[in-house]
C-alpha positions in Angstrom: 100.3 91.3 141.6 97.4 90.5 140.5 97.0 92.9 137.5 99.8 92.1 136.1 99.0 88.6 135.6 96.5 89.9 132.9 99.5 90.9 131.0 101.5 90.0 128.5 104.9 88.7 129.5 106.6 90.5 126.8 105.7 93.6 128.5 107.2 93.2 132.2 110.1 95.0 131.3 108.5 98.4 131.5 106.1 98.1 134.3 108.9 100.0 136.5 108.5 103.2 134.4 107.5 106.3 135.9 104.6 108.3 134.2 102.5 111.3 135.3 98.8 111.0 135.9 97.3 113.8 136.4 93.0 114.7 137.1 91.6 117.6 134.9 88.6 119.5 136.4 87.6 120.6 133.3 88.4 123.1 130.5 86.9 125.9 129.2 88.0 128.2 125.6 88.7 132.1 126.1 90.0 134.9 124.2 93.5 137.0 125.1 91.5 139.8 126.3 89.1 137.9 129.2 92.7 135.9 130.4 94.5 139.5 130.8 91.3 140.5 132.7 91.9 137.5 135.1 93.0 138.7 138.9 92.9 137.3 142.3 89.5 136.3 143.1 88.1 135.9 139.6 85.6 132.7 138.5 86.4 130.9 135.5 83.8 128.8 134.4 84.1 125.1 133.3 82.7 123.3 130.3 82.2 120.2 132.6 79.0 120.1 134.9 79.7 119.7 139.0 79.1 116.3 139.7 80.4 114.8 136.3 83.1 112.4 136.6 86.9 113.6 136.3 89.3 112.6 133.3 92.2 111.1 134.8 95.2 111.4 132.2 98.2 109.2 132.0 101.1 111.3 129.8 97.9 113.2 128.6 96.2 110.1 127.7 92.6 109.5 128.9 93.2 106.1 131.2 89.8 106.7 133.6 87.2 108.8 134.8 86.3 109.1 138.6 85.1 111.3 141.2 87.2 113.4 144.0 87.5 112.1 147.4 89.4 113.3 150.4 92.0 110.7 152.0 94.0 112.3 155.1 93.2 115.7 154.1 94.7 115.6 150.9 92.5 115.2 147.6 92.4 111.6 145.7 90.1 110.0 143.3 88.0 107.5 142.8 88.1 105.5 140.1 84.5 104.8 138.6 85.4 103.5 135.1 88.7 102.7 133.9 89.7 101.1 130.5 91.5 97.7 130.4 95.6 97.3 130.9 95.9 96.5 127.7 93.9 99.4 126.4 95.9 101.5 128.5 99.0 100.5 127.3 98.3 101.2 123.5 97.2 104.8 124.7 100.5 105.3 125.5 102.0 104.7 122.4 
């Protein structure tokens, strides 16, 4: 409740709307070849460094970054810097 008293009233309407957020670990660039080499057990590395925070995407918009804790022995995040609602919402334009 509170966060949404830093919104616009015009915009209540479509704070019910489901989106996807997802967390991306990192990416990394290879060539046909290395993927069709892939198999069980094989190591792809990462562009991002361990320890750097995680992009946390809403409809494949950057929203966050944070780091990865463990709640009930499931994964979650932590949010360590997030952009403002407003912000947020133009993103996802």
């Amino acid at each position: 409740a509170e966060q949404r008293r830093h919104l616009p009233d015009n915009i209540n309407f479509i704070l019910d709307i489901p989106l996807q957020l997802s967390v991306e670990l990192g990416r990394t660039r290879m060539i046909i070849n290395d993927l069709l080499q892939l198999g069980q057990g094989s190591v792809v590395e990462l562009e991002k460094l361990a320890g750097e925070p995680l992009d946390i995407l809403v409809n494949n918009k950057l929203v966050a970054r944070g780091e990865v804790v463990v709640v009930n022995e499931k994964f979650g995040i932590r949010l360590t810097d997030i952009i403002s609602p407003i912000e947020r919402i133009e993103k996802l334009k």
